[in-house]
C-alpha positions as semicolon CSV with decimal commas, in nm:
position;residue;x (nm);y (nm);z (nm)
1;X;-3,969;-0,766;3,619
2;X;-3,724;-0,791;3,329
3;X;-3,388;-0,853;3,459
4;X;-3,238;-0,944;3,098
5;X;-2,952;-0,732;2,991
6;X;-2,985;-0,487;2,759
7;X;-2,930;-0,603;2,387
8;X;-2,563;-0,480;2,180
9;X;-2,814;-0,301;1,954
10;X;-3,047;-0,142;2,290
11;X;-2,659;-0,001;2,398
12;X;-2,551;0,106;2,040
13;X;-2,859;0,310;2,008
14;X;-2,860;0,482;2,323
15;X;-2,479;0,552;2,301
16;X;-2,474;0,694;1,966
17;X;-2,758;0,962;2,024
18;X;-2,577;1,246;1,913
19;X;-2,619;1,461;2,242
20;X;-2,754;1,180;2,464
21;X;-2,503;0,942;2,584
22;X;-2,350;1,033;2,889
23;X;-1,907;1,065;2,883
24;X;-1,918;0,916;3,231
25;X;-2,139;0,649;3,184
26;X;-2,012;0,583;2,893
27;X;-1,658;0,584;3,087
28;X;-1,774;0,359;3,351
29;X;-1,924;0,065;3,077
30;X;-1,612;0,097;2,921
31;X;-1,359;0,092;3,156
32;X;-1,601;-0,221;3,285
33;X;-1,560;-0,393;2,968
34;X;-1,196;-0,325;2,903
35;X;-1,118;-0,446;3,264
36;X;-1,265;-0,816;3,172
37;X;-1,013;-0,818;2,877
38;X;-0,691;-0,746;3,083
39;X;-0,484;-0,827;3,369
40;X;-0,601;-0,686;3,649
41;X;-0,228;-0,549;3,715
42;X;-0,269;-0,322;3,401
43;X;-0,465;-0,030;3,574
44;X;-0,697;0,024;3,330
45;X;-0,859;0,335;3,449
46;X;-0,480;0,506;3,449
47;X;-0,516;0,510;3,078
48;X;-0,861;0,602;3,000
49;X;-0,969;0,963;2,993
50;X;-1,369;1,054;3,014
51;X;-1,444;1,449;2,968
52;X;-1,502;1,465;3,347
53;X;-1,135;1,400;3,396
54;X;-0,916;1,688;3,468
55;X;-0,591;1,579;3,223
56;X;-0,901;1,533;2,949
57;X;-0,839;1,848;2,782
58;X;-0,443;1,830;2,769
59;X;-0,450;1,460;2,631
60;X;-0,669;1,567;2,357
61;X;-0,497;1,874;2,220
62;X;-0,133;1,762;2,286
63;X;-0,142;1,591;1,933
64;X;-0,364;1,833;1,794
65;X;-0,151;2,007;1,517
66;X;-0,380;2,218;1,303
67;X;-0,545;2,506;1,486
68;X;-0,898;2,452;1,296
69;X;-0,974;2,156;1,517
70;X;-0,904;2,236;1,836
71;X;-1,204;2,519;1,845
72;X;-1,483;2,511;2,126
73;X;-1,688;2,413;1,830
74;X;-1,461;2,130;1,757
75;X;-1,659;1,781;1,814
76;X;-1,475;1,598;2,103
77;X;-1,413;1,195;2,186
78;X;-1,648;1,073;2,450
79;X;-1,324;0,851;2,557
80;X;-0,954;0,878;2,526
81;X;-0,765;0,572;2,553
82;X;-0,376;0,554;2,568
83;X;-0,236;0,224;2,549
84;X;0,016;0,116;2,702
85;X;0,057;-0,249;2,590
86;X;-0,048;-0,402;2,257
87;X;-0,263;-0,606;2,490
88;X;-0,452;-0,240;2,566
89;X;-0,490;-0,203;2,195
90;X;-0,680;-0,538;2,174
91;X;-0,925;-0,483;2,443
92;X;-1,022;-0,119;2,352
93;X;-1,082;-0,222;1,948
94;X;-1,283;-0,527;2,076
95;X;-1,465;-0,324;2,332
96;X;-1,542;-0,025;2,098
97;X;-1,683;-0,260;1,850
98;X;-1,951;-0,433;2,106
99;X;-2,018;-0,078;2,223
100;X;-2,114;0,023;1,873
101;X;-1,893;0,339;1,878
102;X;-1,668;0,439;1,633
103;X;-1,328;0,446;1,714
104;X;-1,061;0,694;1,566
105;X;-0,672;0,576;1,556
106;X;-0,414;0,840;1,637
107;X;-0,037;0,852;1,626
108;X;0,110;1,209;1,553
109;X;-0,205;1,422;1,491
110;X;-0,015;1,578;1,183
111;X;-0,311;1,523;0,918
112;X;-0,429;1,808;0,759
113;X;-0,777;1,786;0,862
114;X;-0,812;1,588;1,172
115;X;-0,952;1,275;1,034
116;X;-0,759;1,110;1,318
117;X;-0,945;1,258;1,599
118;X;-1,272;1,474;1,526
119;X;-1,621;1,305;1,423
120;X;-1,946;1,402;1,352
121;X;-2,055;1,069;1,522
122;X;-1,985;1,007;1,880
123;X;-1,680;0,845;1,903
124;X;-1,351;0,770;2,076
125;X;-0,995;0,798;2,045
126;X;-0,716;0,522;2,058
127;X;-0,417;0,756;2,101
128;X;-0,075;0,549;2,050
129;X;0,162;0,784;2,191
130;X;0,268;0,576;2,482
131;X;0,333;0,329;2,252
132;X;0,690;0,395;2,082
133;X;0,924;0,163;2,133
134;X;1,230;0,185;1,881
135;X;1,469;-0,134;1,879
136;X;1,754;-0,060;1,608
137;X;1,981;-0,357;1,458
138;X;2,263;-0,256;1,301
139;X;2,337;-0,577;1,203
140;X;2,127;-0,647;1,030
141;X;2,021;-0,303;0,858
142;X;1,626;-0,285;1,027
143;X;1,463;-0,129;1,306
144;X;1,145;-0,223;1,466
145;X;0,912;0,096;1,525
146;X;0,590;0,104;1,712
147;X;0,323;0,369;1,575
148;X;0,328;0,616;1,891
149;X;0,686;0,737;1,796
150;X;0,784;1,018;1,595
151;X;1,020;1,065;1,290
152;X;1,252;1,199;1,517
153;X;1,304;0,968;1,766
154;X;1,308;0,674;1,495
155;X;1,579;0,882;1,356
156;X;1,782;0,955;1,671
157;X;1,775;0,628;1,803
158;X;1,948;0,495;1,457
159;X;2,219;0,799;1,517
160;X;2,295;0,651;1,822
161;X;2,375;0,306;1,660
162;X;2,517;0,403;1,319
163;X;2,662;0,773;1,173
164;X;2,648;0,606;0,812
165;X;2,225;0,464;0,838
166;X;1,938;0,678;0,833
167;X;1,569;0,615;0,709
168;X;1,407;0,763;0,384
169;X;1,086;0,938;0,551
170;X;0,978;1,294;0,627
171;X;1,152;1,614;0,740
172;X;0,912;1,693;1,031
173;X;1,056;1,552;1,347
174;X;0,731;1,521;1,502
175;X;0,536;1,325;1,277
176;X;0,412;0,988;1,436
177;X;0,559;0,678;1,241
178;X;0,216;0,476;1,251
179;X;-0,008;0,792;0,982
180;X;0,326;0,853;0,845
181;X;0,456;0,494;0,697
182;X;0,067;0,391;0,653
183;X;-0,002;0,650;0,393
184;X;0,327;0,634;0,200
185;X;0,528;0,876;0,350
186;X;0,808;1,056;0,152
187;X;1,114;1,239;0,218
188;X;1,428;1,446;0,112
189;X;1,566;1,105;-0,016
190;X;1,295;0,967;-0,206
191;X;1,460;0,970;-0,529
192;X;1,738;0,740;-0,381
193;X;1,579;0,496;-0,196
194;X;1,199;0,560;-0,280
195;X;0,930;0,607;0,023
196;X;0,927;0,492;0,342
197;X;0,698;0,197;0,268
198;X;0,942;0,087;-0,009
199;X;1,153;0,045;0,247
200;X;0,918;-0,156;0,536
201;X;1,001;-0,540;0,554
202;X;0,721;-0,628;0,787
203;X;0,390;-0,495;1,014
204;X;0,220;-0,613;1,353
205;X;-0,152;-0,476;1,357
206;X;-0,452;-0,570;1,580
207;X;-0,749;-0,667;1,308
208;X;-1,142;-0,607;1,360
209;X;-1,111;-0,951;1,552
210;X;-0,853;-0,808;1,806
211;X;-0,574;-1,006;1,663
212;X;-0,211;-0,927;1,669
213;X;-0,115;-0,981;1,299
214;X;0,258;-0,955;1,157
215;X;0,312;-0,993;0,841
216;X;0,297;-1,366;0,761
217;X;-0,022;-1,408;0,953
218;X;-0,230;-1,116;0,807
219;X;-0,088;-1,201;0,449
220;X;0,015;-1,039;0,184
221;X;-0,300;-0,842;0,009
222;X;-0,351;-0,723;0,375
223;X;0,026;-0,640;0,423
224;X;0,026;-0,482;0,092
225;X;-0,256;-0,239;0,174
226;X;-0,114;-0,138;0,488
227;X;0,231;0,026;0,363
228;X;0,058;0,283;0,171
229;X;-0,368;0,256;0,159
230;X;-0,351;0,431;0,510
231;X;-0,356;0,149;0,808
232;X;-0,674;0,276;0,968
233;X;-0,904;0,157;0,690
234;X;-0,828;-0,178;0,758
235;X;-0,700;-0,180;1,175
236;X;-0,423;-0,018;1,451
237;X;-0,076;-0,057;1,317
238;X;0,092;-0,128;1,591
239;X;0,486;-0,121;1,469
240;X;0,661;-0,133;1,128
241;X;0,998;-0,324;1,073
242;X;1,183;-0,131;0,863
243;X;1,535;-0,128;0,603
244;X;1,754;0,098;0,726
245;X;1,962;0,274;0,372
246;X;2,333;0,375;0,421
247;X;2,376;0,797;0,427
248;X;2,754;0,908;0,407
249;X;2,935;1,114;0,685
250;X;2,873;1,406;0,566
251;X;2,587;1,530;0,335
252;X;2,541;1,895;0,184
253;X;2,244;2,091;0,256
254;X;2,171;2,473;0,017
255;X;1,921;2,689;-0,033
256;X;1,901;2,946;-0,268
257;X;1,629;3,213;-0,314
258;X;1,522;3,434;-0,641
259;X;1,292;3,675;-0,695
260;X;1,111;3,749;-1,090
261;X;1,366;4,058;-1,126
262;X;1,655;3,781;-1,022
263;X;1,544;3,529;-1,328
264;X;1,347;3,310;-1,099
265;X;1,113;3,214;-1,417
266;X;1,436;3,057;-1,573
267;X;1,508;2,856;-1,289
268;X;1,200;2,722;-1,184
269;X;1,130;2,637;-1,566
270;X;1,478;2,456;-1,597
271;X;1,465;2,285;-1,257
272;X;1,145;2,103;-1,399
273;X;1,341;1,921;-1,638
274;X;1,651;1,885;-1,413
275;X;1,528;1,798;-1,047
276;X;1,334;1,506;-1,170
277;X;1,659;1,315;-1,394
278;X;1,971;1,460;-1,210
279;X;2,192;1,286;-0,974
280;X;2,003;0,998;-0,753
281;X;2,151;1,129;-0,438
282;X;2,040;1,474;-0,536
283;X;1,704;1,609;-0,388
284;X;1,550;1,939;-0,479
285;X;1,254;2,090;-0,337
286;X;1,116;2,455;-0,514
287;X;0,932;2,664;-0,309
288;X;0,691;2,918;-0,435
289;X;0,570;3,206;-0,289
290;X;0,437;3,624;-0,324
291;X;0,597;3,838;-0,087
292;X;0,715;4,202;-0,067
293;X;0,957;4,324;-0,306
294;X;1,289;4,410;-0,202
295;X;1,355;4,652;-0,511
296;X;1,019;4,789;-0,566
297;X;0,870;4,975;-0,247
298;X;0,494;4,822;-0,236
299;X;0,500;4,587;-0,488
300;X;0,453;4,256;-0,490
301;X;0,667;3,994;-0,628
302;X;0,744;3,614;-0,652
303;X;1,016;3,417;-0,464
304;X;1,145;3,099;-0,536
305;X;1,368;2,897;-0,281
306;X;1,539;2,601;-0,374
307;X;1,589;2,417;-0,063
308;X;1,845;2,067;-0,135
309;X;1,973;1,745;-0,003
310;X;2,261;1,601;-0,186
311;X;2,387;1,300;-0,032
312;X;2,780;1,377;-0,125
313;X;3,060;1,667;-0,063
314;X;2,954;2,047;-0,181
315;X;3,274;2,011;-0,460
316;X;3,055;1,724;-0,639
317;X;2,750;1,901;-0,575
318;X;2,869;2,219;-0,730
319;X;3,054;2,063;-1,060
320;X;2,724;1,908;-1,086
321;X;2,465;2,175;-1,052
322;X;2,676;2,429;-1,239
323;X;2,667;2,164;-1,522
324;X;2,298;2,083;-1,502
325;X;2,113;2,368;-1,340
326;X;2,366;2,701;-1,432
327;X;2,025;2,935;-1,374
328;X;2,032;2,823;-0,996
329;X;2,399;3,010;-0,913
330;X;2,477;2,809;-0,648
331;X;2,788;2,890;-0,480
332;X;3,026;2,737;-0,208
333;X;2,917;3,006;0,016
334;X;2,511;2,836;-0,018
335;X;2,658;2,536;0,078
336;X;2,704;2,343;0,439
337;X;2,830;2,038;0,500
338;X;2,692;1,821;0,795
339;X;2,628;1,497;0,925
340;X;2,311;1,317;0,822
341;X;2,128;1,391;1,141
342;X;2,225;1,707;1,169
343;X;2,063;1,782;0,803
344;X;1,778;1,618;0,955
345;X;1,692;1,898;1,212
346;X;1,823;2,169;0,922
347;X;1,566;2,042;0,775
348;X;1,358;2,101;1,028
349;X;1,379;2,433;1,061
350;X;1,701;2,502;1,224
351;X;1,891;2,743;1,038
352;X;2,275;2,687;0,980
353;X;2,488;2,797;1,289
354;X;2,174;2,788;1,530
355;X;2,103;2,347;1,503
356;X;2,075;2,309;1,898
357;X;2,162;1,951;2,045
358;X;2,084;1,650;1,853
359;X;1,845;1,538;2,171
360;X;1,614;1,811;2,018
361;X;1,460;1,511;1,795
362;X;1,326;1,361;2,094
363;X;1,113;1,651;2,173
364;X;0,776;1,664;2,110
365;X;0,642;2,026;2,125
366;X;0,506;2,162;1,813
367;X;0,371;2,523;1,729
368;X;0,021;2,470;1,594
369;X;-0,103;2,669;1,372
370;X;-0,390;2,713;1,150
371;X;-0,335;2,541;0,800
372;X;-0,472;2,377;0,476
373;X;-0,356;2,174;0,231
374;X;-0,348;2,062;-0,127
375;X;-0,178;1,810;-0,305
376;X;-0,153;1,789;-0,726
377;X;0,114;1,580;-1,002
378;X;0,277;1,754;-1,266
379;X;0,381;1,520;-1,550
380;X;0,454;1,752;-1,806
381;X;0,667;2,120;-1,786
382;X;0,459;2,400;-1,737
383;X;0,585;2,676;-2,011
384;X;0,733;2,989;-1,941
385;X;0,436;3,169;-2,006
386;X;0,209;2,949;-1,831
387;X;0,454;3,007;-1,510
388;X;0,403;3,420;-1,609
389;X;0,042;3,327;-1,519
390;X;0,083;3,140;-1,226
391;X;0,287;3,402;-1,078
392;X;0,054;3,656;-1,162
393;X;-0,217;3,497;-1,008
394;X;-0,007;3,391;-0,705
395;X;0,083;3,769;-0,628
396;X;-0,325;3,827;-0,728
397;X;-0,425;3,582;-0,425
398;X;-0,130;3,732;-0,240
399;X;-0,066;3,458;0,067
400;X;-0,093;3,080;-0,119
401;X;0,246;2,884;-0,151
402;X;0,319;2,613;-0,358
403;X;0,602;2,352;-0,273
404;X;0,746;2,076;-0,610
405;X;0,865;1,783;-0,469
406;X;1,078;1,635;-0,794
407;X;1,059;1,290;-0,849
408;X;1,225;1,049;-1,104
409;X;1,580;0,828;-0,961
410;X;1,409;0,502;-0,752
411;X;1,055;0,668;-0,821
412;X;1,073;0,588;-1,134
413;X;1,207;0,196;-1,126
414;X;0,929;0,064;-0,857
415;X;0,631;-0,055;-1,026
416;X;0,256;0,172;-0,933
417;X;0,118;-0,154;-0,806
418;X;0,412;-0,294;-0,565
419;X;0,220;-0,022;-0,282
420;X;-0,113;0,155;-0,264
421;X;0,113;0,482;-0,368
422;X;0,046;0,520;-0,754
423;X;0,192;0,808;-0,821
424;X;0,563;0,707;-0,933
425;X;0,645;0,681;-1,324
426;X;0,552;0,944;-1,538
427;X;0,494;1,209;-1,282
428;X;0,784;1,500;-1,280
429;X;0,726;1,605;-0,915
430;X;0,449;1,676;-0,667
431;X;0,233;1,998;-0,567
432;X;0,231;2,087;-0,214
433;X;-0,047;2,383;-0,217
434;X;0,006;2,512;0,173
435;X;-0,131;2,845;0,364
436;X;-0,108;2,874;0,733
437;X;-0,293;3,181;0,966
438;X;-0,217;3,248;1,342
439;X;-0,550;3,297;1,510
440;X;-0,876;3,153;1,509
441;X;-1,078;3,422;1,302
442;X;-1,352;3,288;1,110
443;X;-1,330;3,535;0,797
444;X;-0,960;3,508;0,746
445;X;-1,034;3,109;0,740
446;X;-1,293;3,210;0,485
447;X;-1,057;3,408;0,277
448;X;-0,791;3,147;0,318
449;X;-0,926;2,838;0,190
450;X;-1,108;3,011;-0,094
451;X;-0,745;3,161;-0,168
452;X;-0,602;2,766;-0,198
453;X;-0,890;2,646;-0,338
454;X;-0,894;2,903;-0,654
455;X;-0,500;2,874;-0,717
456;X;-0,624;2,477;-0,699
457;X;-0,858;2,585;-0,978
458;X;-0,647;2,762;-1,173
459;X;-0,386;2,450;-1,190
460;X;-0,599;2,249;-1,346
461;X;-0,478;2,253;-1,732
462;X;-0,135;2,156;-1,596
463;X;-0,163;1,889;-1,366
464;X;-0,248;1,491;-1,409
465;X;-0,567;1,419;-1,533
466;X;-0,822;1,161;-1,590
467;X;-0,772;1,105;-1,265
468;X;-0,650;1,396;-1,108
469;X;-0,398;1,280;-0,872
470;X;-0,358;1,336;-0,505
471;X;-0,170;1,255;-0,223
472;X;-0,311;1,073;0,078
473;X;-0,067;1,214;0,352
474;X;-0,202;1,562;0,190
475;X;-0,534;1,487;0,358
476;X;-0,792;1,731;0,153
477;X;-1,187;1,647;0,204
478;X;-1,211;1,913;-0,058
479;X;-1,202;1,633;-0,312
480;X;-1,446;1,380;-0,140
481;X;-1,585;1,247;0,163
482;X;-1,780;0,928;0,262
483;X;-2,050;0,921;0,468
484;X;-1,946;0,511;0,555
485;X;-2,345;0,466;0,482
486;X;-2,498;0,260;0,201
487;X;-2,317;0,480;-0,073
488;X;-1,930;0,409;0,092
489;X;-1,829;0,224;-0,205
490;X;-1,962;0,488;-0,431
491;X;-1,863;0,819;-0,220
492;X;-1,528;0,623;-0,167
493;X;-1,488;0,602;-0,576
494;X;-1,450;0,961;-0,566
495;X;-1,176;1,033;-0,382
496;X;-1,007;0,670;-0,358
497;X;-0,926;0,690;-0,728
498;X;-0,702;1,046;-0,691
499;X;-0,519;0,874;-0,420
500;X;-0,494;0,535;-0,512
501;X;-0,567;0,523;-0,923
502;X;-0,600;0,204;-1,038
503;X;-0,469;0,024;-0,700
504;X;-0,868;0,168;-0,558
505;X;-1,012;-0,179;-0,658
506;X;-0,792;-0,390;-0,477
507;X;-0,773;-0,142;-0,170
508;X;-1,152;-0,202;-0,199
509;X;-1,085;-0,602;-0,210
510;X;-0,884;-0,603;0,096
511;X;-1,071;-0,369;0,314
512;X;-1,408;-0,609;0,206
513;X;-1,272;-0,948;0,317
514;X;-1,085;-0,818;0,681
515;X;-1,342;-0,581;0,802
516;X;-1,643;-0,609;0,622
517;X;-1,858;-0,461;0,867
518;X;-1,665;-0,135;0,840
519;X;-1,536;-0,102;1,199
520;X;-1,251;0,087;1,089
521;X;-1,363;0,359;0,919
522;X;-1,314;0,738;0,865
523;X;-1,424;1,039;0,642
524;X;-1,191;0,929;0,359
525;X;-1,146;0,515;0,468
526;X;-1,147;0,241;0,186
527;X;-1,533;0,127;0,145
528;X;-1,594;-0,173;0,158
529;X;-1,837;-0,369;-0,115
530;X;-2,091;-0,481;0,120
């Protein structure tokens, strides 16, 4: 009788049959393998989840944000593994690879399309939560973050050390720091201090080889492509070091909302030439939407919110708007003055008068609902008549929203190719296209995305071009997808080139020479050249 052990490729081809392998013996070689790579005191079966496991279902969707993947229908992990230790991290990418199964990285769950956690293939899922550590230094201006925490937390735990630091990321509290700070993350103070990867000073990562990397030992192409190409093309992030900026003790936070019959054409014409080349410290986000009119029993009509950050008092924010930006009308009474964390959960959400505690950052419930996203660069003024269009086809498709991000201040002054993140010079502000639903209903979804994807359509004449630009944290597999076969480098050109422009090539460089097997791979990952 035969009594050799079965070959790595006998395993990988029984595993990976797409309705064949078995989630508990699939659990049991696992656990068997990661076991033999740690200390026996780690109790590895505490952290790994098969389907036959009764918290299964609750580990899976807890960091499921978008209601489109968390469906019967959905595909679902074989294996769930939680870390605990970096040591866990090591063991389950080294034991995934000899397994042959692919292995999805997960730290918030906040991409669009679940890239992080569903798979045609059979796969599992290295979920970092448990790993999110925050250790501030006020002295000397940095933080160390592990992946597994959120936005948040990282911003909390600096509130408790300093009222005059904060962190230039984004304004959902949730968000995990590893997807977030991997893809270039940006937030209300962008045009002050830039992203949040202009801002990281070092990385630790485990590699295809199951090494723990920081930033002098992985180097600096692969340190490069890590604050910005999105970290799971090329391994697990494990924890970013990051620059803390200085915030003052009190910031001013406004919104202000018009409708077409209150001049909102005006202003969102004027605020593309303003928002972008005003005041550093002065952030301005337009949002776009049809609703109900007020005035006009029936109609439809389109309202635009200005919704801003202005890192001063209101007095110099008003001299300064009513100077630059007269169309807007801001007034003292639009105006609140807060702390810097405080703005952070306005931001949030949290309407002025009703902010709850500041321990409110720590939590980590989230409403999920259904959504889709769109991302697009504007780099020269739409015309009034142009915007009479886009409103009219707005209140046409009657529930698509568009957010402008303005760029321009420290977006401007940092070269395309110090990150991954192109998109900085010569671009007026971002396109957020957004649409959210409430209940799983297959024809609404239907109507929905073609909704998005026609106002998409109809943007096309005045957005960038030649490539048409994207944004990676905008996850959209509307504008490619790889199939990580023999065409990855091809397939990859597609959409790598809207999210990276000309930094693709060297994404592609990197990812060949530290995983050229394509371990770490996803839907959208950087192909390798092999």
């Amino acid at each position: 009788m035969d009594t050799e052990p079965p070959s790595q490729t006998t395993k990988k081809e029984v595993l990976q049959k797409e309705h064949g392998a078995s989630s508990d013996s699939m659990y049991d070689t696992f656990i068997q393998c990661l076991a033999h790579r740690t200390q026996p005191s780690d109790h590895i079966s505490d952290i790994v989840y098969s389907q036959a496991n009764s918290s299964f279902v609750n580990v899976l969707v807890s960091y499921i944000r978008n209601g489109r993947f968390n469906l019967l229908s959905t595909p679902k992990p074989l294996v769930i593994v939680t870390p605990t230790r970096e040591s866990h991290v090591q063991a389950a990418v080294l034991c995934s690879k000899d397994l042959g199964m692919h292995l999805k990285i997960r730290s918030g769950g906040h991409d669009f399309e679940g890239i992080s956690y569903v798979s045609n293939d059979a796969f599992f899922i290295l979920d970092m939560f448990n790993l999110r550590s925050i250790d501030v230094d006020i002295k000397e201006e940095t933080a160390w973050v592990q992946a597994g925490a959120t936005l948040g937390e990282l911003y909390y735990r600096i509130w408790e050390k300093s009222k005059v630091h904060g962190f230039p990321a984004g304004v959902c509290a949730t968000v995990g720091v590893g997807g977030h700070l991997s893809g270039a993350g940006y937030g209300n103070m962008l045009r002050k201090y830039g992203l949040s990867v202009d801002n990281v000073l070092d990385a630790k990562m485990v590699d295809v080889q199951g090494r723990i990397l920081d930033r002098k030992a992985m180097g600096e192409d692969l340190f490069w492509a890590i604050i910005g190409g999105g970290g799971a093309s090329f391994g697990v992030i494990l924890a970013y070091q990051i620059k803390l900026v200085p915030v003052p003790e009190k910031v001013t936070v406004f919104r202000v909302e018009k409708t077409l019959d209150q001049n909102a054409t005006d202003l969102v014409y004027k605020w593309q030439f303003v928002a972008p080349t005003t005041d550093h410290g002065l952030f301005m986000r337009l949002v776009l939407q049809p609703v109900t009119s007020k005035t006009q029993k029936g109609h439809k009509t389109l309202r635009a919110s200005v919704v801003g950050l202005f890192l001063g008092n209101s007095d110099q924010l008003l001299a300064l708007t009513e100077e630059e930006l007269p169309e807007m009308g801001l007034k003292k009474g639009n105006c609140t003055e807060m702390s810097w964390i405080e703005s952070v959960l306005w931001w949030d959400g949290f309407d002025e008068g009703t902010i709850p505690a500041l321990e409110t950052l720590l939590s980590r419930d989230h409403s999920t609902n259904f959504r889709k996203r769109k991302s697009d660069y504007v780099q020269t003024p739409i015309s009034r008549a142009n915007l009479d269009c886009l409103w009219k086809k707005m209140i046409e498709l009657g529930k698509v929203g568009l957010m402008f991000n303005p760029y321009g201040g420290r977006m401007s002054e940092i070269p395309a190719s110090a990150t991954p993140f192109p998109h900085r010079a010569g671009n007026l502000f971002k396109i957020q296209y957004f649409i959210n639903w409430s209940k799983d209903d297959p024809e609404l979804e239907k109507n929905y995305l073609a909704q998005i994807r026609r106002l998409y359509s109809f943007m096309t004449p005045f957005v960038s071009k030649n490539p048409r630009g994207a944004y990676l944290n905008y996850r959209d597999l509307d504008i490619g997808t790889s199939t990580n076969g023999n065409n990855s480098y091809e397939e990859g050109r597609v959409y790598g080139v809207k999210y990276f422009n000309d930094n693709f090539e060297r994404l592609v460089k990197v990812k060949t020479a530290v995983d050229p097997n394509d371990f770490f791979r996803n839907e959208q990952s950087i192909p390798t050249l092999i």
